[in-house]
FIMIFI-108056 format. One record per residue (C-alpha): residue number from 1; residue in one letter; x, y, z. Coordinates in pm, whole numbers, padded with zeros to 5 digits. Layout:
<site NUM, 'A', <X, Y, Z>>;
...
This chain:
<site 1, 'X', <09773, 07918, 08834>>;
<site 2, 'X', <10056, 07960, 08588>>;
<site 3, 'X', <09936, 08301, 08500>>;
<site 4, 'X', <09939, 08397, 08864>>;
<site 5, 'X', <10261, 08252, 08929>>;
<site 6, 'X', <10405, 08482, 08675>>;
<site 7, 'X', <10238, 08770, 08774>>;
<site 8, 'X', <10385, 08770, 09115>>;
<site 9, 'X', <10747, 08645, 08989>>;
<site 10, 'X', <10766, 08940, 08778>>;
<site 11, 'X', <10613, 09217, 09038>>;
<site 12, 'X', <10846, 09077, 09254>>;
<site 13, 'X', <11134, 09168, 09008>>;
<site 14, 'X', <11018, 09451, 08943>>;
<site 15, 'X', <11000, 09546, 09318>>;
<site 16, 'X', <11348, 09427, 09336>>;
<site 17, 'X', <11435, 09672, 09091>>;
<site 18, 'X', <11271, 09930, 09245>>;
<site 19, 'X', <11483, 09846, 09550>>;
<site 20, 'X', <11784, 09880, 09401>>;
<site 21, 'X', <11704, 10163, 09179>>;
<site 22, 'X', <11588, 10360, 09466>>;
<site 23, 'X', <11948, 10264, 09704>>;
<site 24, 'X', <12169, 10409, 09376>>;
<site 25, 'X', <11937, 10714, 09390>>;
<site 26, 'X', <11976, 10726, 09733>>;
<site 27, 'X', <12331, 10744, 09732>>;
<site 28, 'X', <12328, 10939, 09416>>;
<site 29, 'X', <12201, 11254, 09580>>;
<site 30, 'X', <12389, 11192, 09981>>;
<site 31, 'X', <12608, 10929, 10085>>;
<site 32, 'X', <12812, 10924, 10399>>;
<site 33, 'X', <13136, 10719, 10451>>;
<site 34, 'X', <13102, 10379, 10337>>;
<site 35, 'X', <12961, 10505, 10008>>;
<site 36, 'X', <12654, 10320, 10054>>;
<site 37, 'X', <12528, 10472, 10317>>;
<site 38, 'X', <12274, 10721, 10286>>;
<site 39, 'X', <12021, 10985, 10448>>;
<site 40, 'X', <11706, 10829, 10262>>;
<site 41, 'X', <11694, 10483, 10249>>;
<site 42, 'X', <11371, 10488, 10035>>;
<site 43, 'X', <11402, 10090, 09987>>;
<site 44, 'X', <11292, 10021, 10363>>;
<site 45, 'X', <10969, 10146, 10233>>;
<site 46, 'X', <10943, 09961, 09943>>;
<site 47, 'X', <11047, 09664, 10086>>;
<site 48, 'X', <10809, 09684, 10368>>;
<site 49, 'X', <10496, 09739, 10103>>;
<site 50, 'X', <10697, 09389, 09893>>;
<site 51, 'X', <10644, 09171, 10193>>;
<site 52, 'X', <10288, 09302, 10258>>;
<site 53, 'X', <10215, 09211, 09911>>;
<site 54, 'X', <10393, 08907, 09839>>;
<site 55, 'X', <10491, 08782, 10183>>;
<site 56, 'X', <10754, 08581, 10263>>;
<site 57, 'X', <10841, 08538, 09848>>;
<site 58, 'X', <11004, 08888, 09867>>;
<site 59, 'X', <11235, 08781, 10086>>;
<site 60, 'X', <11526, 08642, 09859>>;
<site 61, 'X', <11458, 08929, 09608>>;
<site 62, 'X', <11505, 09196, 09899>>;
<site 63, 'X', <11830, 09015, 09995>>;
<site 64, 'X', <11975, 09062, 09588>>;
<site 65, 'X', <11833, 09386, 09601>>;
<site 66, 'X', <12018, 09523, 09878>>;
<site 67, 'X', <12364, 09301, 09812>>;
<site 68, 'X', <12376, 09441, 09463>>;
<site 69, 'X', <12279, 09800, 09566>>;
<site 70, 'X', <12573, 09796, 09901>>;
<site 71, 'X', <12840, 09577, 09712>>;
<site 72, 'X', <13046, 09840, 09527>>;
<site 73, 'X', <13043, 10045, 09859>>;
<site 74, 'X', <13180, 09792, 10037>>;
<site 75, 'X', <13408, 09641, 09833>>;
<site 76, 'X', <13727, 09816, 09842>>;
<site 77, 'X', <13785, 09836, 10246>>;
<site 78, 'X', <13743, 09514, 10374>>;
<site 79, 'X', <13886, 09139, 10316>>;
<site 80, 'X', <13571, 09047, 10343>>;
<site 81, 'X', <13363, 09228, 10206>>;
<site 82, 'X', <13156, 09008, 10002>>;
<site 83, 'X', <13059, 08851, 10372>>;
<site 84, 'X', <13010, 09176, 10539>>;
<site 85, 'X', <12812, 09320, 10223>>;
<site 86, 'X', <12611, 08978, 10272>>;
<site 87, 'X', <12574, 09075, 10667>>;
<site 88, 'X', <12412, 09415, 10535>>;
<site 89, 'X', <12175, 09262, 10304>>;
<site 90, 'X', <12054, 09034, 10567>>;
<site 91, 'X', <11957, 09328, 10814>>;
<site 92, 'X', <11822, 09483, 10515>>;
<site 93, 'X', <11584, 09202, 10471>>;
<site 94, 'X', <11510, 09097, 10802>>;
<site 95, 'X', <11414, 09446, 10878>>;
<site 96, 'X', <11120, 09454, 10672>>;
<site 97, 'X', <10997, 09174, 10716>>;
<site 98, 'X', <10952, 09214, 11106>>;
<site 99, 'X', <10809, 09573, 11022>>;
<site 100, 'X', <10535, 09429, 10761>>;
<site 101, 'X', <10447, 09158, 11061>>;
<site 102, 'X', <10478, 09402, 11329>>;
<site 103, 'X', <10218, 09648, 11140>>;
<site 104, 'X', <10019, 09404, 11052>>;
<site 105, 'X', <09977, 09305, 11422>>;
<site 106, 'X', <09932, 09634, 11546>>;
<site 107, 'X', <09824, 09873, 11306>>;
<site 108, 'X', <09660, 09644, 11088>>;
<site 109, 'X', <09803, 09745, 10763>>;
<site 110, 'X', <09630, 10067, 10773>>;
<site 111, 'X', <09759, 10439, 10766>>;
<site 112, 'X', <09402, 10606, 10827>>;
<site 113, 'X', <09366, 10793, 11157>>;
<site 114, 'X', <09600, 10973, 11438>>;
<site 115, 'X', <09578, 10730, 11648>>;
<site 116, 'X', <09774, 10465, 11445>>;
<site 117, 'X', <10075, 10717, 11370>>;
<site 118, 'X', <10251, 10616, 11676>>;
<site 119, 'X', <10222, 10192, 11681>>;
<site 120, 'X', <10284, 10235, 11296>>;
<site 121, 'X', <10609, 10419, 11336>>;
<site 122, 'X', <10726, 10268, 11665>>;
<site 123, 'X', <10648, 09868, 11571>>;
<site 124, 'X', <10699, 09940, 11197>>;
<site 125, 'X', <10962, 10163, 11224>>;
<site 126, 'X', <11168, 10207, 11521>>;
<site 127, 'X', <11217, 09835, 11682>>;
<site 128, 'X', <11277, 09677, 11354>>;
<site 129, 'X', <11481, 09939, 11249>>;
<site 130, 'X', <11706, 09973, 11548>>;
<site 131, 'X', <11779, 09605, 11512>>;
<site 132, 'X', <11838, 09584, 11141>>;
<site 133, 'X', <12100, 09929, 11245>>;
<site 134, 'X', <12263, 09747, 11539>>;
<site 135, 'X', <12374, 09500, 11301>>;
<site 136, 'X', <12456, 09712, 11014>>;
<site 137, 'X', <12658, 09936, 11205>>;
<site 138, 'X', <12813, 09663, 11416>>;
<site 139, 'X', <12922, 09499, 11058>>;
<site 140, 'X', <13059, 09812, 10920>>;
<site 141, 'X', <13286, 09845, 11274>>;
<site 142, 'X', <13402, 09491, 11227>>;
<site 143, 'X', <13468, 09525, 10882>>;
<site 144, 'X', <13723, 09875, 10930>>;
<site 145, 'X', <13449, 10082, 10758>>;
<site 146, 'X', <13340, 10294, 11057>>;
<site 147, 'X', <13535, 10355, 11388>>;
<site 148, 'X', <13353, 10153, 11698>>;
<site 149, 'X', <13360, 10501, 11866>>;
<site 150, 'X', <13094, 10626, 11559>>;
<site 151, 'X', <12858, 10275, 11632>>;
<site 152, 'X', <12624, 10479, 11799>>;
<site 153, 'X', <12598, 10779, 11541>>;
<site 154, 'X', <12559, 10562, 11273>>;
<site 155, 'X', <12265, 10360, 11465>>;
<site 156, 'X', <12095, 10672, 11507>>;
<site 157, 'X', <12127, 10778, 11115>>;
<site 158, 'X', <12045, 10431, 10985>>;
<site 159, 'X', <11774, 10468, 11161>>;
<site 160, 'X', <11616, 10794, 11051>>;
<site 161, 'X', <11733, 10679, 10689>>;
<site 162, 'X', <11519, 10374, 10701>>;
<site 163, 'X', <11230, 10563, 10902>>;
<site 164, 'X', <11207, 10789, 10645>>;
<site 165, 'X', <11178, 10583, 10388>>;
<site 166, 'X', <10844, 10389, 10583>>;
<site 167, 'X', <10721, 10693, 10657>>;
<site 168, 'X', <10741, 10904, 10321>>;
<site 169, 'X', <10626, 10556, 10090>>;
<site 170, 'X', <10375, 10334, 10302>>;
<site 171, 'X', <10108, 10610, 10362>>;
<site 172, 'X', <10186, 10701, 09975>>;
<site 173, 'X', <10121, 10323, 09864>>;
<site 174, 'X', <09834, 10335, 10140>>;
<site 175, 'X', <09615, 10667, 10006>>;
<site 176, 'X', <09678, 10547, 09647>>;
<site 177, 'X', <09511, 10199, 09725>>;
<site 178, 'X', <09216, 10353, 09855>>;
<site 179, 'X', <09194, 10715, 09724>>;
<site 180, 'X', <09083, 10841, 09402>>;
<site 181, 'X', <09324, 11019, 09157>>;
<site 182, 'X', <09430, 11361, 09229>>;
<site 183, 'X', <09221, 11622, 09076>>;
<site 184, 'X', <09414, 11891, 08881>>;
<site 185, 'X', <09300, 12151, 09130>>;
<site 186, 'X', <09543, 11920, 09351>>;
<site 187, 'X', <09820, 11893, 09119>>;
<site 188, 'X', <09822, 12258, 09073>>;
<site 189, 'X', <09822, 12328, 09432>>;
<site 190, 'X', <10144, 12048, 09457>>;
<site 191, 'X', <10320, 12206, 09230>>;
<site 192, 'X', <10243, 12571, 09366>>;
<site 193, 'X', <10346, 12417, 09756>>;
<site 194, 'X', <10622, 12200, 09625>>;
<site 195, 'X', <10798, 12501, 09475>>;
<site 196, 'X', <10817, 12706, 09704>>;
<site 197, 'X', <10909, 12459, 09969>>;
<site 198, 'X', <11210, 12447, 09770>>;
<site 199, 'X', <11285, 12780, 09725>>;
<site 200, 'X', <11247, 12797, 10070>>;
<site 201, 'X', <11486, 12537, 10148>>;
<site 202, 'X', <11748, 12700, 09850>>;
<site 203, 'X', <11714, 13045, 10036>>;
<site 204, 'X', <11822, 12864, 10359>>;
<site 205, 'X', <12151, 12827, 10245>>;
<site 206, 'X', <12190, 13201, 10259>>;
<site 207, 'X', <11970, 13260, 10554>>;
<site 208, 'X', <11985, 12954, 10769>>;
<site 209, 'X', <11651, 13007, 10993>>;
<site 210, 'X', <11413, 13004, 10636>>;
<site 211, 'X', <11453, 12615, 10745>>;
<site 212, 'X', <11233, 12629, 10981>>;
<site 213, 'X', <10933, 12814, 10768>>;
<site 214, 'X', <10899, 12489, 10557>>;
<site 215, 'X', <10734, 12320, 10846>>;
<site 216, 'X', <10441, 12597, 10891>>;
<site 217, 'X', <10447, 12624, 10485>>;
<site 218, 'X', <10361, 12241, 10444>>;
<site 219, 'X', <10088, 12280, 10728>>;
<site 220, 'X', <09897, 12455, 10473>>;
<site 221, 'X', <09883, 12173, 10246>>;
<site 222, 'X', <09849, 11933, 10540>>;
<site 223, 'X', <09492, 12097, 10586>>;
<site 224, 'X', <09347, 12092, 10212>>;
<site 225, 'X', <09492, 11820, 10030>>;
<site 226, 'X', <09445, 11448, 10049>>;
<site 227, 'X', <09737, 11233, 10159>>;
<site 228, 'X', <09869, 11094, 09853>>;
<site 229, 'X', <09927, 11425, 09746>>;
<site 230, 'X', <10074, 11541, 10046>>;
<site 231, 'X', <10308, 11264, 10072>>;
<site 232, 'X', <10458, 11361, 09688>>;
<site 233, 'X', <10535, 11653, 09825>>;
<site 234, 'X', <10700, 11597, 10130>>;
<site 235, 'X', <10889, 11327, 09912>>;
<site 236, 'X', <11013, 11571, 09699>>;
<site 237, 'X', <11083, 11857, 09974>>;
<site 238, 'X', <11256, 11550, 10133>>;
<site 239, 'X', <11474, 11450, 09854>>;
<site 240, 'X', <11555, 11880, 09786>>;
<site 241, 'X', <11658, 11937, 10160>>;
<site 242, 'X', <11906, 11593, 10120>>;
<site 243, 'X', <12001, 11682, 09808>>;
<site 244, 'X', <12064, 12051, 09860>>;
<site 245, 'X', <12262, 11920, 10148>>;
<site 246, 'X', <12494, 11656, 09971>>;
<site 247, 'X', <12806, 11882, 09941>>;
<site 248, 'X', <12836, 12014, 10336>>;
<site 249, 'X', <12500, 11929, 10596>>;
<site 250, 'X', <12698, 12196, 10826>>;
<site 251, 'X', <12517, 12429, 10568>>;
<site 252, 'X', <12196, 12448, 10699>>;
<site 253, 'X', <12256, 12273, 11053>>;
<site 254, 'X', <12648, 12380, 11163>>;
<site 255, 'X', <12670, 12221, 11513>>;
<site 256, 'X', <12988, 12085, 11549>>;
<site 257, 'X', <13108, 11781, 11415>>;
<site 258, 'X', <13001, 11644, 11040>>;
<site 259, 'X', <12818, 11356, 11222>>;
<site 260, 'X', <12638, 11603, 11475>>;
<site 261, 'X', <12545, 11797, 11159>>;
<site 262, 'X', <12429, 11507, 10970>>;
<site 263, 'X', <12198, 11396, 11264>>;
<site 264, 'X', <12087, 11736, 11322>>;
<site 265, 'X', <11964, 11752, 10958>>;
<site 266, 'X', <11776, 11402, 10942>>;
<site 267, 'X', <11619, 11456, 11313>>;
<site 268, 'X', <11440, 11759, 11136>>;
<site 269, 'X', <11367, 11593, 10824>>;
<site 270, 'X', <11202, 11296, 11053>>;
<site 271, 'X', <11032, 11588, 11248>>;
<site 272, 'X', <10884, 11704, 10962>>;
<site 273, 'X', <10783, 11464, 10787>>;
<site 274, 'X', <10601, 11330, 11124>>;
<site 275, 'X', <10394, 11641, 11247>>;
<site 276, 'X', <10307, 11689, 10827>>;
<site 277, 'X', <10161, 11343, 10845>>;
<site 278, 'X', <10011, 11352, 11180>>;
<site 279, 'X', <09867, 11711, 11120>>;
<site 280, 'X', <09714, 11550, 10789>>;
<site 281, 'X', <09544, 11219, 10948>>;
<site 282, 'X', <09378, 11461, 11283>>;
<site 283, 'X', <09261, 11722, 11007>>;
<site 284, 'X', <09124, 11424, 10790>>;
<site 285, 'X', <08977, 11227, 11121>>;
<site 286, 'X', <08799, 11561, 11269>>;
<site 287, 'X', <08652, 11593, 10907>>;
<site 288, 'X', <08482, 11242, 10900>>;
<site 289, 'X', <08412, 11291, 11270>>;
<site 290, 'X', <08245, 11666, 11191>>;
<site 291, 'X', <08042, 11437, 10880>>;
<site 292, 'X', <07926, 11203, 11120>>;
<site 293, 'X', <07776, 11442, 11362>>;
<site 294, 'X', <07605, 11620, 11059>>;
<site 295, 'X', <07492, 11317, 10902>>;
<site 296, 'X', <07196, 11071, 10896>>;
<site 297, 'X', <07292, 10703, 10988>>;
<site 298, 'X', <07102, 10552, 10733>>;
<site 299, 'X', <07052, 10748, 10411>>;
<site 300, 'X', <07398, 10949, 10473>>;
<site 301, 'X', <07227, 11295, 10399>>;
<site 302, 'X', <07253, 11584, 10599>>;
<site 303, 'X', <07064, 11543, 10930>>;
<site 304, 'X', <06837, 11781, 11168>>;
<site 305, 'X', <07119, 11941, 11368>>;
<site 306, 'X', <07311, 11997, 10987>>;
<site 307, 'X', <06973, 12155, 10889>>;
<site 308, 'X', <06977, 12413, 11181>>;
<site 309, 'X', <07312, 12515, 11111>>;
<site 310, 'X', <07243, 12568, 10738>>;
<site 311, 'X', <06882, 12722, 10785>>;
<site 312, 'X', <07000, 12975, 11043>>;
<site 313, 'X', <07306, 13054, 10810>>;
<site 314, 'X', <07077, 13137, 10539>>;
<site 315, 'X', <06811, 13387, 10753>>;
<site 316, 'X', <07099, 13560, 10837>>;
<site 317, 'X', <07242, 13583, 10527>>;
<site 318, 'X', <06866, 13701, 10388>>;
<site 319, 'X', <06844, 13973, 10696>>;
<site 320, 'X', <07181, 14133, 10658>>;
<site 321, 'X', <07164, 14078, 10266>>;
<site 322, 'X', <06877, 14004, 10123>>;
<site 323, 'X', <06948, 13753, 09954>>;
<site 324, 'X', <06656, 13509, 09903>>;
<site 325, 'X', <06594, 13114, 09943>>;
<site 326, 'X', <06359, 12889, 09916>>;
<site 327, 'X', <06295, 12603, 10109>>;
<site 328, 'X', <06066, 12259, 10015>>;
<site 329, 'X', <05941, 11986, 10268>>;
<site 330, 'X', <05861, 11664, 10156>>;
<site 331, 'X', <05771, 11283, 10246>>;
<site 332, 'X', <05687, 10943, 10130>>;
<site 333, 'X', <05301, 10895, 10054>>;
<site 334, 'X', <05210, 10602, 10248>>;
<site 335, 'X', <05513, 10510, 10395>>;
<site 336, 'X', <05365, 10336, 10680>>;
<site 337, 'X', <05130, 10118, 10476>>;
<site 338, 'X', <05500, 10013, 10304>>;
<site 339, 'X', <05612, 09948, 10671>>;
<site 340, 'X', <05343, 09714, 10775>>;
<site 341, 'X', <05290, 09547, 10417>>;
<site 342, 'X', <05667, 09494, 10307>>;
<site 343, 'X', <05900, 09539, 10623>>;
<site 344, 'X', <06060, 09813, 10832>>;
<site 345, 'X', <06374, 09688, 10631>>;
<site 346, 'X', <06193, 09745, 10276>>;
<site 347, 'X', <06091, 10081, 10381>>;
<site 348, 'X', <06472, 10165, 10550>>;
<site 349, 'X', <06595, 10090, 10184>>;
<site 350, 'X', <06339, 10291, 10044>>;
<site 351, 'X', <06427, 10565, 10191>>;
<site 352, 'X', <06784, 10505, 10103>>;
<site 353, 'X', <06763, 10450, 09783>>;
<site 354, 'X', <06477, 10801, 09767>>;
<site 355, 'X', <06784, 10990, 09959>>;
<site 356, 'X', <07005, 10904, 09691>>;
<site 357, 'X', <06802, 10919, 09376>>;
<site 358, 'X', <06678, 11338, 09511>>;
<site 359, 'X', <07027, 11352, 09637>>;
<site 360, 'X', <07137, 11313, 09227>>;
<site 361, 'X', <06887, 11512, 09115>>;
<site 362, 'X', <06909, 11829, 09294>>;
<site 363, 'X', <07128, 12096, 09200>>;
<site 364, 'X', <07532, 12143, 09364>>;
<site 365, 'X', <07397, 12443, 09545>>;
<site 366, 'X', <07081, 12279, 09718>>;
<site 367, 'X', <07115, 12063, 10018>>;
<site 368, 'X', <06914, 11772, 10142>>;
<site 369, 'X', <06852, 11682, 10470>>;
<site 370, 'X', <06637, 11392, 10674>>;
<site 371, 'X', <06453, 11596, 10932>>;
<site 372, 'X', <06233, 11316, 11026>>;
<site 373, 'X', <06098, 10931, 10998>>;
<site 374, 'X', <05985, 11014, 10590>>;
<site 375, 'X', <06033, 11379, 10621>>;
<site 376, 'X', <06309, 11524, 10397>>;
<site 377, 'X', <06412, 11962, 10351>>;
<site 378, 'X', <06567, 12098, 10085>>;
<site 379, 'X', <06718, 12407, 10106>>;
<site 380, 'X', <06768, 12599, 09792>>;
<site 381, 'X', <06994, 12899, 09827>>;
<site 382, 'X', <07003, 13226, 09610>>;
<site 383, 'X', <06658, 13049, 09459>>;
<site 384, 'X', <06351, 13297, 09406>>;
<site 385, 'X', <05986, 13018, 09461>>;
<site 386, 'X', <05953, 12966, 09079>>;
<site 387, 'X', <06280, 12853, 09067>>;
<site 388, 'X', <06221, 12623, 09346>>;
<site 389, 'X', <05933, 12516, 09218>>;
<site 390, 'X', <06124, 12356, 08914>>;
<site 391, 'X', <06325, 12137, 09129>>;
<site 392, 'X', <06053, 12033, 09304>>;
<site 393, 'X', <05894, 11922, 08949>>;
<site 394, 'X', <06173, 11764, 08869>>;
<site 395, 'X', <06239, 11549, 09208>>;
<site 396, 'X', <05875, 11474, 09166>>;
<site 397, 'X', <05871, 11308, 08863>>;
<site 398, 'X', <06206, 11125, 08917>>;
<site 399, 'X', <06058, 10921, 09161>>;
<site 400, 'X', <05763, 10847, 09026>>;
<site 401, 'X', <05948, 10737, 08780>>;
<site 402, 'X', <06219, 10607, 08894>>;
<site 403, 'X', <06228, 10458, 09271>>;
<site 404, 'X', <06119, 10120, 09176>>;
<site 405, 'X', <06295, 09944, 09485>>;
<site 406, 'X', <05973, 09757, 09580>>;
<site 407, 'X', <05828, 09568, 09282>>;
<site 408, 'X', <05473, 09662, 09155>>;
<site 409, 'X', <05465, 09913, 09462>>;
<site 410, 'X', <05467, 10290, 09332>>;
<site 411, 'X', <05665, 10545, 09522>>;
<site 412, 'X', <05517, 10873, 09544>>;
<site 413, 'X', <05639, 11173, 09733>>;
<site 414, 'X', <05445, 11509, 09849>>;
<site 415, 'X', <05570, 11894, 09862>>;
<site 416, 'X', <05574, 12202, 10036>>;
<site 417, 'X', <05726, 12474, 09928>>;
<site 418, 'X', <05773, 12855, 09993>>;
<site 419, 'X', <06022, 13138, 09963>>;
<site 420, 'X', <06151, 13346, 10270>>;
<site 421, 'X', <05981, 13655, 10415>>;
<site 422, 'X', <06111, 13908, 10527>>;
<site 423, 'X', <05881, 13843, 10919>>;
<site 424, 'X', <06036, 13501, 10869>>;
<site 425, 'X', <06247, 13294, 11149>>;
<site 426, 'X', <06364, 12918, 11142>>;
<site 427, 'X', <06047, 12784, 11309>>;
<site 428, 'X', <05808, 13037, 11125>>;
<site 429, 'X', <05942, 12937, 10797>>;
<site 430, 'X', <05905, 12573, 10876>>;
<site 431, 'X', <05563, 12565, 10993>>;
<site 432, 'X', <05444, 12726, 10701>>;
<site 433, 'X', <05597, 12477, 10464>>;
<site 434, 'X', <05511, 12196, 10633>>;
<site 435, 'X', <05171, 12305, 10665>>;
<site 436, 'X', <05191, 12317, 10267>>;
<site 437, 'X', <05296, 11953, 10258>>;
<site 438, 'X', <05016, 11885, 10473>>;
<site 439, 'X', <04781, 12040, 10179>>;
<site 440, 'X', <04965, 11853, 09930>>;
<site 441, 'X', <04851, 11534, 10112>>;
<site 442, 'X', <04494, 11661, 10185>>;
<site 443, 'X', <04457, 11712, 09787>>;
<site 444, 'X', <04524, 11358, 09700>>;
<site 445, 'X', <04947, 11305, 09729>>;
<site 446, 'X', <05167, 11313, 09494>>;
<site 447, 'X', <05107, 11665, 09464>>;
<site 448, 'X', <05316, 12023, 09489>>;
<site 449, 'X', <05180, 12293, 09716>>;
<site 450, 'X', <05338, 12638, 09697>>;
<site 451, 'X', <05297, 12983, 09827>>;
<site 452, 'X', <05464, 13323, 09765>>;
């Protein structure tokens, strides 16, 4: 209890710090007038992800956090500034605290499809934002800091600021929870996008419409990498386009005023950052969608309608280029006596644990697929029959061996297996393996049956 006591006392520091170590930084790279306001309020987000972790504990540390992090901005223009940078600190905190409820409630914590892109931003982002900004900008006003005729502007930037700080970290702290580690394929790609996003955005000083080719650059990356990755990089670009921007935002977006400018600027950073993500989570929910259509409920190999789709691929690919494949057909011996003796859901697991144990034993180029009740295909690509023929060895003897899912009940399977001919079509080729697994179980199971 003691132990776990700590542990959270000292994550919740250390979230606090990350708070206030991410407000400096922050204002290190833009702040507006009071000093410490800024484009990217990157604590939002972490605040947000300290109440969905610790609750209602963060609280108090999200409060220091932010009076520590606003204090020296606020201390020189105001009487009162230790009440007003108190005033600050509490919209700070109450803001993410009724985003972590509000997403909880109606996004349920997760950042996984399209469709929760818009509750997660508007509950988690927008209402508790625009209250949290109402105050903050109403405080400033009463305190001489701002001019009540610039309420509104600043409402609309302390928005953005704290919307882009949700939307840039949560789906980062999100992916990492549930993702595995980036490969270095994807850190090389990262680094190759990430550089010349910013080159892009550098060159847009000179020639101010290059802005607008980061958007359709980042799509590229949006399609191929997974989000965690995705999201360091549109941090980064983020943090370049803000920096970049810190001396004059009439730079890149010159549209009158400096607080017309400064809107411009974050409207398109919130732009971007929103289509990037929401371009990500369609690509990512067609994908799973495109998987379950091509996959088999229960084992989770590749079903009949993926098996026409890869069979015809390869007859075409053997007519207009000759290059060979083989395919094999096999099932479980006596899989119905298993049915009737030990249950249709001892034979279901049986053929899920069979699916999983070939699956692991075939080669990365071969592809197994469930074309029936016991009936499994494997299609071996750019694989001449004696080839073939040693996979089907192998698969043979690994479950014999191996599936022992059923105690003192062996597991046998029987084969077919033949190479394309050049006469051959889908249906031709099939019959005349299957009617080689059909000899396989004539001649006593557990048995290979080939022809050239």
């Amino acid at each position: 209890m003691l132990l776990s006591n700590l542990n959270t006392f000292f994550g919740l520091v250390l979230g606090m710090a990350l708070y206030y170590g991410s407000a400096l930084f922050g204002m290190s790279i833009f702040s507006f007038h009071p000093s410490n306001i800024t484009l990217l309020w990157l604590p939002f987000g972490i605040a947000v992800i300290l109440v969905h972790q610790f609750g209602a504990k963060a609280l108090p540390f999200i409060f220091l956090g932010s009076f520590f992090a606003n204090y020296p901005g606020m201390s020189d223009e105001s009487t009162y500034h230790d009440l007003h940078t108190a005033v600050a600190a509490f919209a700070d905190t109450l803001a993410p605290y009724l985003s972590a409820h509000l997403i909880k409630r109606y996004a349920n914590n997760y950042f996984d499809n399209i469709k929760i892109l818009f509750p997660f931003t508007f509950y988690g982002a927008i209402i508790p934002t625009f209250i949290s900004s109402l105050i903050i900008a109403l405080n400033l006003a009463s305190g001489g800091y701002i001019r009540y005729f610039d309420v509104c502007g600043f409402i609309l930037m302390l928005m953005f600021a704290d919307a882009l700080g949700l939307l840039l970290l949560y789906p980062l702290y999100e992916s990492y929870k549930t993702l595995s580690k980036p490969t270095s394929k994807e850190w090389k790609n990262a680094f190759l996008y990430t550089l010349l996003a910013l080159l892009l955005i550098w060159s847009s000083f000179y020639f101010h419409y290059l802005i607008f080719l980061v958007l359709p650059l980042l799509l590229i990356p949006a399609f191929h990498l997974r989000m965690h990755v995705l999201m360091g990089i549109l941090l980064i670009v983020v943090i370049g386009i803000i920096a970049l921007s810190a001396d004059n935002p009439k730079n890149i977006f010159d549209v009158g005023t400096q607080m017309e400018s400064i809107l411009m600027l974050i409207t398109y950073l919130i732009s971007l950052v929103f289509v990037i993500i929401g371009t990500s989570l369609h690509h990512a929910e067609l994908i799973i969608n495109i998987n379950l259509t091509n996959t088999d409920n229960l084992t989770k190999v590749k079903n009949v309608k993926a098996y026409k789709e890869r069979i015809n691929e390869l007859i075409s690919n053997f007519e207009r280029y000759k290059i060979p494949f083989s395919m094999m057909i096999f099932d479980i011996d006596d899989f119905k006596m298993i049915n009737d003796t030990h249950g249709h859901r001892a034979g279901d697991i049986v053929l899920m644990e069979l699916s999983a144990l070939v699956q692991k034993n075939v080669r990365h180029t071969d592809t197994l697929f469930r074309v029936g009740g016991e009936e499994f295909v494997i299609l071996c690509p750019n694989t001449a029959l004696h080839d073939a023929i040693d996979v089907a060895n192998k698969i043979k003897n690994v479950v014999e061996n191996e599936l022992t899912v059923i105690p003192n009940q062996r597991i046998t399977i029987s084969i077919g297996i033949s190479q394309v001919k050049e006469e051959d079509a889908e249906d031709t080729l099939y019959r005349r393996v299957d009617g080689l697994l059909y000899q396989s179980k004539q001649n006593g199971k557990n048995k290979i049956t080939f022809s050239h």
